[in-house]
C-alpha positions as CSV (number, residue, x, y, z in Angstrom):
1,X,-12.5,3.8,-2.8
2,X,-10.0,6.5,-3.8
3,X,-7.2,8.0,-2.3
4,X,-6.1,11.6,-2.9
5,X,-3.3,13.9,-1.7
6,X,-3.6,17.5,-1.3
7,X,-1.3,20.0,0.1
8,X,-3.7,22.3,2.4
9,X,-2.9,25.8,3.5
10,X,-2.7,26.3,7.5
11,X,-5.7,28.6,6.8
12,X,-8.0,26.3,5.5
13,X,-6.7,23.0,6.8
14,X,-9.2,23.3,10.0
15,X,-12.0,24.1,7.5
16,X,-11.8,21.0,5.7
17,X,-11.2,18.4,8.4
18,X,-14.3,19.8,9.7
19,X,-16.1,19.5,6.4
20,X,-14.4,16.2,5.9
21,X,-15.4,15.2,9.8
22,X,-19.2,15.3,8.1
23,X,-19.0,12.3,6.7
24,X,-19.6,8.6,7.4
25,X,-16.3,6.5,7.6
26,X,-17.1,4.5,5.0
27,X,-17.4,7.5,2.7
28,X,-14.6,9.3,3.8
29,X,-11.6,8.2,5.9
30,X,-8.6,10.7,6.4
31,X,-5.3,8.4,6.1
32,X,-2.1,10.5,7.2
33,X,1.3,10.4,5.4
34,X,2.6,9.1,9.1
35,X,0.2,6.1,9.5
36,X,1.2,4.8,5.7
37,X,5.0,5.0,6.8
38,X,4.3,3.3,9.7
39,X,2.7,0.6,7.8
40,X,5.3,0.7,5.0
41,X,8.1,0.7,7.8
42,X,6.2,-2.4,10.2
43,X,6.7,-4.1,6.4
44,X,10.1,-3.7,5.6
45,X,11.5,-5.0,8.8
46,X,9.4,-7.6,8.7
47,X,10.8,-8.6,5.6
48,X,14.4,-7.7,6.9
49,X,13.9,-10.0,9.9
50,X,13.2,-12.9,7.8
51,X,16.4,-12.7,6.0
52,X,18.0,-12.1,8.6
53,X,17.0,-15.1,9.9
54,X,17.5,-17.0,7.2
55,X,13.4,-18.0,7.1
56,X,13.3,-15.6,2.9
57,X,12.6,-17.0,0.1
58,X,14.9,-16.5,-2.7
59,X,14.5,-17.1,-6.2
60,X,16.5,-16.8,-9.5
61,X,15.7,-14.4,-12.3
62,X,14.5,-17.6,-14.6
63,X,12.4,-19.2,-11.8
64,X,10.1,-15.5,-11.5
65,X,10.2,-15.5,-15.4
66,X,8.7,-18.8,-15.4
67,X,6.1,-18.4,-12.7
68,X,5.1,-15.3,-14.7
69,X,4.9,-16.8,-17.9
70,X,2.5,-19.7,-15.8
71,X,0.7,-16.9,-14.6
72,X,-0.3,-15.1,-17.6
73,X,-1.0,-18.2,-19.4
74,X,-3.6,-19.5,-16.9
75,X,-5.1,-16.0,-16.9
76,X,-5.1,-14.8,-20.4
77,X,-8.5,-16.3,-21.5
78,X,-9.9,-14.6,-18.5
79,X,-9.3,-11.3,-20.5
């Protein structure tokens, strides 16, 4: 599925959520800017909490460079 952005004139806006309303959910779903930045938000303190509490996972610059190096070597013959 893909997602699109449009900016809408107040003149038309009703026009297409009605148009839009025609069709199945699983065709169209109408995702507003609010419900991603409540999602993004819910994330990020989520993430913020667990440092906080000291529960995060750090790691060093080397130890991602070698988990991404392990990465790509057990998936490059997949390509």
């Amino acid at each position: 599925m893909h997602t699109i952005k449009l900016k809408i004139s107040d003149k038309v806006y009703d026009k297409l959520l009605w148009l839009l309303s025609k069709f199945n959910k699983d065709e169209v779903e109408i995702v507003s800017d609010v419900d991603i930045f409540a999602e993004t938000q819910n994330y990020l303190e989520k993430e913020l909490n667990e440092i906080f509490n000291g529960e995060a996972t750090f790691h060093s610059l080397e130890e991602f460079d070698e988990k991404l190096e392990d990465s790509i070597r057990a998936n490059e013959t997949k390509i």
